[in-house]
mmCIF file as gemmi writes it, N, C-alpha and C atoms, coordinates in Angstrom:
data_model
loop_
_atom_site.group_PDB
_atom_site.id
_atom_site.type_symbol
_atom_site.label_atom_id
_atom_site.label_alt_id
_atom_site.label_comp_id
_atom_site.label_asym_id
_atom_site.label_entity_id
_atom_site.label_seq_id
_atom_site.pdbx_PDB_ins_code
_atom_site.Cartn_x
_atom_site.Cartn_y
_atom_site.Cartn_z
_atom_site.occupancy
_atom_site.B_iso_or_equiv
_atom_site.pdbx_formal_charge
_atom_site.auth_seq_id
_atom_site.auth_asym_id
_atom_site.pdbx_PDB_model_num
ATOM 1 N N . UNK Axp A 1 ? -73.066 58.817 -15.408 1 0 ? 1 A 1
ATOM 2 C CA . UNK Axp A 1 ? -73.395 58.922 -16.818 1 0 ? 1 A 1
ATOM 3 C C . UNK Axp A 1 ? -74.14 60.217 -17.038 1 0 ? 1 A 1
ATOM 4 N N . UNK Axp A 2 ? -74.137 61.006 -18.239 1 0 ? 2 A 1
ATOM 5 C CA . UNK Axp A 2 ? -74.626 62.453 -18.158 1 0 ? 2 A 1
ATOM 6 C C . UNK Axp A 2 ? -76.037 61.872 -19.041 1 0 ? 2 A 1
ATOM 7 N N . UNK Axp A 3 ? -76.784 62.506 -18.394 1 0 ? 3 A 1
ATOM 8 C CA . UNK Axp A 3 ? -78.069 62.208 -18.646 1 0 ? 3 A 1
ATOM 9 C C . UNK Axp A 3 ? -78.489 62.621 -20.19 1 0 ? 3 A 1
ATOM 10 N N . UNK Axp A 4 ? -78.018 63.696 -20.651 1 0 ? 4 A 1
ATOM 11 C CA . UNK Axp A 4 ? -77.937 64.026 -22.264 1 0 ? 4 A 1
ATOM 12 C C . UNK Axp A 4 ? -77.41 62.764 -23.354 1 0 ? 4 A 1
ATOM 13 N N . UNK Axp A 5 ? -76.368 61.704 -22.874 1 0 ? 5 A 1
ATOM 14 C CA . UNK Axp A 5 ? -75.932 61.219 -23.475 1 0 ? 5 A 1
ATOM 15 C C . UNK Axp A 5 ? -76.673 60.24 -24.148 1 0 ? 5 A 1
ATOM 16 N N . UNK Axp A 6 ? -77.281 59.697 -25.231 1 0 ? 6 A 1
ATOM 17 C CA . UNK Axp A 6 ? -77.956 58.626 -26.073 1 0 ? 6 A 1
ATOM 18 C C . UNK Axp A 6 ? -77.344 57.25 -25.012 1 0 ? 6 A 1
ATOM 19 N N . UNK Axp A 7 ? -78.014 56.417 -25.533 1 0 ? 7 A 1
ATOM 20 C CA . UNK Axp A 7 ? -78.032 54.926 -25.792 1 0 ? 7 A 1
ATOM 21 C C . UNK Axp A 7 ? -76.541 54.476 -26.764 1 0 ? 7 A 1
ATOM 22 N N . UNK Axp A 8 ? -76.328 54.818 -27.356 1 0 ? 8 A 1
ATOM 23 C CA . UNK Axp A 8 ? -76.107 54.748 -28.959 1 0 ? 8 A 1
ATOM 24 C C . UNK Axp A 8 ? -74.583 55.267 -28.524 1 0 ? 8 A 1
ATOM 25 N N . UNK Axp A 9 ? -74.424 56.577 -27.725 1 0 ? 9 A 1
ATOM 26 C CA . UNK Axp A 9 ? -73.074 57.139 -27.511 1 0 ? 9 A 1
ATOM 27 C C . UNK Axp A 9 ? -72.288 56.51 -26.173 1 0 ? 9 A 1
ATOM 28 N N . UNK Axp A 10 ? -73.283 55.933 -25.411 1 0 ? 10 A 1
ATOM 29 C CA . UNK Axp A 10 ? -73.043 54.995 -24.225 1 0 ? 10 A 1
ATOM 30 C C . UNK Axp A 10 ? -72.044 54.199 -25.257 1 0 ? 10 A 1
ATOM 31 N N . UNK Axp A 11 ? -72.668 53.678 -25.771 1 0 ? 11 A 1
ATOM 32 C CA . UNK Axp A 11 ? -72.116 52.285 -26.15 1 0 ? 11 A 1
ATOM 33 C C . UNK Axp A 11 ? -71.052 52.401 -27.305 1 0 ? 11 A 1
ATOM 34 N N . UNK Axp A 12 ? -71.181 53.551 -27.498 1 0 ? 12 A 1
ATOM 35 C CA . UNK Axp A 12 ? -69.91 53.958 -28.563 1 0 ? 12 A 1
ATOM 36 C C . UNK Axp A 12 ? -68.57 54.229 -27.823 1 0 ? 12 A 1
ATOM 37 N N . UNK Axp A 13 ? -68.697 54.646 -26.784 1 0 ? 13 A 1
ATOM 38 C CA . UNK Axp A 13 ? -67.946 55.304 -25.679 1 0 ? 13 A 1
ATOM 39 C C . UNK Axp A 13 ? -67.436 53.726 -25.105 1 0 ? 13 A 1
ATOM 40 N N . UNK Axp A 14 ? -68.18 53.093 -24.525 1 0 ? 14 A 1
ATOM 41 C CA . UNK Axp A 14 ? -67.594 52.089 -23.944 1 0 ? 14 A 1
ATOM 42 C C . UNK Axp A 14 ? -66.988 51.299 -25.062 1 0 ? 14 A 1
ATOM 43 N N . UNK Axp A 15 ? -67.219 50.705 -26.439 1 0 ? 15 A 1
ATOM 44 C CA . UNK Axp A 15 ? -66.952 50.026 -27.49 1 0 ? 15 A 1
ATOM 45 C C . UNK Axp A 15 ? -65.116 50.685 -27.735 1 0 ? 15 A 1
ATOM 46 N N . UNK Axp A 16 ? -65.054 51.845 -27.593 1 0 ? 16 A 1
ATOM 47 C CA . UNK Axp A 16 ? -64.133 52.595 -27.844 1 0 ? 16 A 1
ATOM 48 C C . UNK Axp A 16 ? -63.259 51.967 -26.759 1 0 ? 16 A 1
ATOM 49 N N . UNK Axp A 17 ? -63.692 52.42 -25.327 1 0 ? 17 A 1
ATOM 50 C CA . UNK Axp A 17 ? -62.397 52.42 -24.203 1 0 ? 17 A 1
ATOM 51 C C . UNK Axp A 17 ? -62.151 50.765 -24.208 1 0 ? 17 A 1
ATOM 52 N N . UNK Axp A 18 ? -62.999 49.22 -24.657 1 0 ? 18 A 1
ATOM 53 C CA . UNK Axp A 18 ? -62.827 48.39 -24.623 1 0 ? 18 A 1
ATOM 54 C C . UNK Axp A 18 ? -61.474 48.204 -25.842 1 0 ? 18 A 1
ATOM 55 N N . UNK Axp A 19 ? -61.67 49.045 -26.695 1 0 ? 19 A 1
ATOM 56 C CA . UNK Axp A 19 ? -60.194 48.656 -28.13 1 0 ? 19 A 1
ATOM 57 C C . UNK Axp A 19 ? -58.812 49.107 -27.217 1 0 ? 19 A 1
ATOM 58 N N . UNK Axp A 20 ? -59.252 50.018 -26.333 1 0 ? 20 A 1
ATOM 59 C CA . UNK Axp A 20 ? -58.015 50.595 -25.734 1 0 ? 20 A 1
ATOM 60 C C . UNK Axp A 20 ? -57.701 49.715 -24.709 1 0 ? 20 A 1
ATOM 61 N N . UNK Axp A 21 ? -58.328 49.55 -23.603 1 0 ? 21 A 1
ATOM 62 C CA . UNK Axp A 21 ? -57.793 49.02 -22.397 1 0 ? 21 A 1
ATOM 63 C C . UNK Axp A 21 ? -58.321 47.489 -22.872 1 0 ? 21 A 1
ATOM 64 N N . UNK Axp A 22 ? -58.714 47.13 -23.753 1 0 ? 22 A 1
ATOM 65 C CA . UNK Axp A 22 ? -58.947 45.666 -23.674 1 0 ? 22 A 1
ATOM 66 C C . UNK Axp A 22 ? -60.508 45.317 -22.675 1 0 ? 22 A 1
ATOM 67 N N . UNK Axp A 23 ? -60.564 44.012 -22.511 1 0 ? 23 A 1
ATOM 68 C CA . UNK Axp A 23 ? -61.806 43.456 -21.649 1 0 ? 23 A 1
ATOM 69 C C . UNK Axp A 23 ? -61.972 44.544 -20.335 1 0 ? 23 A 1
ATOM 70 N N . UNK Axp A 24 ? -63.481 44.32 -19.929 1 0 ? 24 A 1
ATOM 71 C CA . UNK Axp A 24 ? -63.5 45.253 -18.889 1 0 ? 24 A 1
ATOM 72 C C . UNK Axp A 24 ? -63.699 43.883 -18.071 1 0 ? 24 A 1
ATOM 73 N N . UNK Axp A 25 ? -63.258 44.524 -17.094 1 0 ? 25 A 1
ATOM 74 C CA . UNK Axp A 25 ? -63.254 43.182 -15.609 1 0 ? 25 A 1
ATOM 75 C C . UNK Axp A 25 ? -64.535 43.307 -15.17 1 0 ? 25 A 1
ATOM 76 N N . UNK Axp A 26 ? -64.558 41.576 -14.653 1 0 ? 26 A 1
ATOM 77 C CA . UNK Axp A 26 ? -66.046 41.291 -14.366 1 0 ? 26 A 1
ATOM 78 C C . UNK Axp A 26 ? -66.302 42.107 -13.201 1 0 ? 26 A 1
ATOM 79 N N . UNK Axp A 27 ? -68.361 42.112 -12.488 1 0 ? 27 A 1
ATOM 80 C CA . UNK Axp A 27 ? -67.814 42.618 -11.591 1 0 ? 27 A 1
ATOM 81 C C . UNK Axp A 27 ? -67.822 42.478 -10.25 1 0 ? 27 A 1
ATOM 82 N N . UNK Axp A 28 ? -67.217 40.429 -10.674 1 0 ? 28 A 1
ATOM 83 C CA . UNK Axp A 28 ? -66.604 39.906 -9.291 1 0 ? 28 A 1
ATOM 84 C C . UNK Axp A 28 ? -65.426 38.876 -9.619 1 0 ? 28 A 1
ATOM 85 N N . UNK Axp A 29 ? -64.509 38.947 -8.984 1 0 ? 29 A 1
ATOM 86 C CA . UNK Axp A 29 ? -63.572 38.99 -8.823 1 0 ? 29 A 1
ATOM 87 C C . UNK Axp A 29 ? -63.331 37.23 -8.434 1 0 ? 29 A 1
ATOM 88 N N . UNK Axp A 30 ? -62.737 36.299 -8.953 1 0 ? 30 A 1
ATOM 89 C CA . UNK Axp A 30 ? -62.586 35.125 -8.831 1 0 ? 30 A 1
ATOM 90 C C . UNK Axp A 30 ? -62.86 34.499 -6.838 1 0 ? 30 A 1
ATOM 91 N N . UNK Axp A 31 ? -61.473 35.493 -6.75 1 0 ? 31 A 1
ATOM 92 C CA . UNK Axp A 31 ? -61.64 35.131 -5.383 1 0 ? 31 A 1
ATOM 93 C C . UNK Axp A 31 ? -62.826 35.382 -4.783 1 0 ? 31 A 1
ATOM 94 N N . UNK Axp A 32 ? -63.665 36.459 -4.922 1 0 ? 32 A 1
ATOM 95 C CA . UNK Axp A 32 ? -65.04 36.922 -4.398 1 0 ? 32 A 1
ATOM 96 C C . UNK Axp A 32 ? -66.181 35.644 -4.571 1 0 ? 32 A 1
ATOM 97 N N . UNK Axp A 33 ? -66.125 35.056 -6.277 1 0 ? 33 A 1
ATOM 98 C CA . UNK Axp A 33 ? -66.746 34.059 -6.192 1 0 ? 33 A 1
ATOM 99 C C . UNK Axp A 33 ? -66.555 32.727 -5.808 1 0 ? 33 A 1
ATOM 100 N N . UNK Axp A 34 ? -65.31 32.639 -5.524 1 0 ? 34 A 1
ATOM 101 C CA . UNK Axp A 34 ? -64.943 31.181 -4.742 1 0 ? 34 A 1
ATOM 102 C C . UNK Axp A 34 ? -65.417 31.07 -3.426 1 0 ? 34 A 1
ATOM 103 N N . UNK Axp A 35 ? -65.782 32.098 -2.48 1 0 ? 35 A 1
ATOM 104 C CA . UNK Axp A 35 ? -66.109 32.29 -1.07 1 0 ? 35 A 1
ATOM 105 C C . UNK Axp A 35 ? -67.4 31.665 -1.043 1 0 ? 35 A 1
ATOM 106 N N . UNK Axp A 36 ? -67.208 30.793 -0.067 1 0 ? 36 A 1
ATOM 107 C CA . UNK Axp A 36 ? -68.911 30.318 0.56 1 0 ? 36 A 1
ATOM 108 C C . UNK Axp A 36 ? -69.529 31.27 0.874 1 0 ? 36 A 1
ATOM 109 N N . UNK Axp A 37 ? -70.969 31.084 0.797 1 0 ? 37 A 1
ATOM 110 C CA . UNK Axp A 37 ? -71.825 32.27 1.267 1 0 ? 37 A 1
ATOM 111 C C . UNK Axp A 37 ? -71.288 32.748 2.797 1 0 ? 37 A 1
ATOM 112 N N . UNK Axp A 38 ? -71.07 33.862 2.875 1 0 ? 38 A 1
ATOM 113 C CA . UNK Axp A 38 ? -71.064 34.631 4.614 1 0 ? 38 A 1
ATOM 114 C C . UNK Axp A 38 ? -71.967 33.996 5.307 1 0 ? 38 A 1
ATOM 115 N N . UNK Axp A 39 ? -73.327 34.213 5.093 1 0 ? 39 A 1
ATOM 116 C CA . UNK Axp A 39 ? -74.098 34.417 5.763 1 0 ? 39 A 1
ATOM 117 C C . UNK Axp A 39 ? -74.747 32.135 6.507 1 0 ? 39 A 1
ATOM 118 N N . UNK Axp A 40 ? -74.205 31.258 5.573 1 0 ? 40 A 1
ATOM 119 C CA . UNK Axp A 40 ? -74.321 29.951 5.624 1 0 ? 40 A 1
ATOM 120 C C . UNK Axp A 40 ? -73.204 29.692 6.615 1 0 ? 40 A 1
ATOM 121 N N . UNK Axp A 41 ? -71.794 30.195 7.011 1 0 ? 41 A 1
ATOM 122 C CA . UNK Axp A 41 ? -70.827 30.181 7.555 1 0 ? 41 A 1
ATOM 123 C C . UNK Axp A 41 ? -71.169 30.38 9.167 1 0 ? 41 A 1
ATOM 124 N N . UNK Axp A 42 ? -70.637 29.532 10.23 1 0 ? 42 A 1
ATOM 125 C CA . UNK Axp A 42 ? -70.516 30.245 12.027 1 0 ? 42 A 1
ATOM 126 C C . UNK Axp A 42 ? -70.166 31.041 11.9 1 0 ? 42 A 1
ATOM 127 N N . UNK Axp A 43 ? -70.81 31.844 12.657 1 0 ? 43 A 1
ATOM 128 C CA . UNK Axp A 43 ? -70.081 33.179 12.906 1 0 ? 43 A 1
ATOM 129 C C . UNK Axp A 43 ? -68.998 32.737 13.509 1 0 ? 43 A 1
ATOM 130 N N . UNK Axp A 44 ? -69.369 31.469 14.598 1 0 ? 44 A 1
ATOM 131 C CA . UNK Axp A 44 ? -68.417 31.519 15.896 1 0 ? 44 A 1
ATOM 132 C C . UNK Axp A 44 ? -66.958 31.09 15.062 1 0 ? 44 A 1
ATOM 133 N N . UNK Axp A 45 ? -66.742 30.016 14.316 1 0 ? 45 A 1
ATOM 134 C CA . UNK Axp A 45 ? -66.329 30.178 13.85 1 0 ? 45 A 1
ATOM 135 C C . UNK Axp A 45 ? -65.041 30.61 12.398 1 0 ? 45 A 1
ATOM 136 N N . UNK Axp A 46 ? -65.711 31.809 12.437 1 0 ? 46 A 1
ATOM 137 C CA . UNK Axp A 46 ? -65.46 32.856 11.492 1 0 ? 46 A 1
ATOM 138 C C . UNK Axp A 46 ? -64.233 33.308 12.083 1 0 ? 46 A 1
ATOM 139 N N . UNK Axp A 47 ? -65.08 34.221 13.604 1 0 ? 47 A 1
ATOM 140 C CA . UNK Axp A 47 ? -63.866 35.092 14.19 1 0 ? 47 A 1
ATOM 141 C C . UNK Axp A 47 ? -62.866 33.995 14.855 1 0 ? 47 A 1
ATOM 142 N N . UNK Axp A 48 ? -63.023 32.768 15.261 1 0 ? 48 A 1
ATOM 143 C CA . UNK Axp A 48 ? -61.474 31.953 15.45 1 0 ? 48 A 1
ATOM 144 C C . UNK Axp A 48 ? -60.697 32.119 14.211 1 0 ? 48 A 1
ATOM 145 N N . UNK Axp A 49 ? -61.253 32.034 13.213 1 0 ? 49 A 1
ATOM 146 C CA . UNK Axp A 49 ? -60.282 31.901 12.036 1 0 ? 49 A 1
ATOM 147 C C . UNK Axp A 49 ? -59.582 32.878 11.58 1 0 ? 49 A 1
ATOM 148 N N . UNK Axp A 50 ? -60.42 34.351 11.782 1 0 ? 50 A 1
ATOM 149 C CA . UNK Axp A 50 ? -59.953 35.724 11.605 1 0 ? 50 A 1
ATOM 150 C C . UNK Axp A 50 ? -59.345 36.009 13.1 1 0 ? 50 A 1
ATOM 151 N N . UNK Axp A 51 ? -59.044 35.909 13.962 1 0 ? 51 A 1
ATOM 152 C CA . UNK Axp A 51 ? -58.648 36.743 15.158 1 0 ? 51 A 1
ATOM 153 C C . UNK Axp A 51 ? -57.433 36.746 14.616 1 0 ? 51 A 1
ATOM 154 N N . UNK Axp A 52 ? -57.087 38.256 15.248 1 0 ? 52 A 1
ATOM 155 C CA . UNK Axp A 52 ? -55.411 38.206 15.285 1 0 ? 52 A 1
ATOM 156 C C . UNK Axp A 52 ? -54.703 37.503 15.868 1 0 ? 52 A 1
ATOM 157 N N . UNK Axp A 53 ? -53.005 37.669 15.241 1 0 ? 53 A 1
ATOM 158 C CA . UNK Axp A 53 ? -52.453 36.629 16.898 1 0 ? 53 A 1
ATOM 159 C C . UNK Axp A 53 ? -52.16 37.558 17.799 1 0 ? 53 A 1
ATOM 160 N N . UNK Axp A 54 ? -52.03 38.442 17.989 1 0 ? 54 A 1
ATOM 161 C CA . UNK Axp A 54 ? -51.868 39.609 18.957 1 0 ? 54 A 1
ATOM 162 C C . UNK Axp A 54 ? -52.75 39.524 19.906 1 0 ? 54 A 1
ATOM 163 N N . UNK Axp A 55 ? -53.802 38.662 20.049 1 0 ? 55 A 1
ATOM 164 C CA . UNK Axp A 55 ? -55.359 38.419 20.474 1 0 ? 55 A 1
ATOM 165 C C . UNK Axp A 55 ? -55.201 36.828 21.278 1 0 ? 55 A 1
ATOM 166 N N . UNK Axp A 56 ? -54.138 36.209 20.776 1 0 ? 56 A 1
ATOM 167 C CA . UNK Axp A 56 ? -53.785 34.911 21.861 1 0 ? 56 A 1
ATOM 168 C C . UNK Axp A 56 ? -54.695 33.648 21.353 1 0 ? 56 A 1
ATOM 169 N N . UNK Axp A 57 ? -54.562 32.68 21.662 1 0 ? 57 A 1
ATOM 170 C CA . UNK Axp A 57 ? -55.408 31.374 21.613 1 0 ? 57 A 1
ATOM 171 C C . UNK Axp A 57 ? -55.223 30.511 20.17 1 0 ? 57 A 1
């Protein structure tokens, strides 16, 4: 954002590109919020579920 720019022209600017492109996307993403927390999750596992099959088991 250019630091010269108002409050007032921010929001004129965005008010504007919203008539054009429509809604602005949230900024998370359905799938992002359907995910259990990472960090509540096994690690152990995590990586069974992610390993490749190239990786065996």
């Amino acid at each position: 954002m250019d630091p010269e720019r108002s409050d007032s022209d921010e929001r004129a600017r965005r008010r504007r590109l919203a008539e054009v492109f429509g809604e602005v996307l949230p900024d998370t993403t359905s799938d992002e919020r359907d995910q259990p927390d990472p960090a509540a999750r096994d690690v152990e596992a995590w990586y069974r579920e992610n390993r490749p099959p190239h990786h065996g088991g």
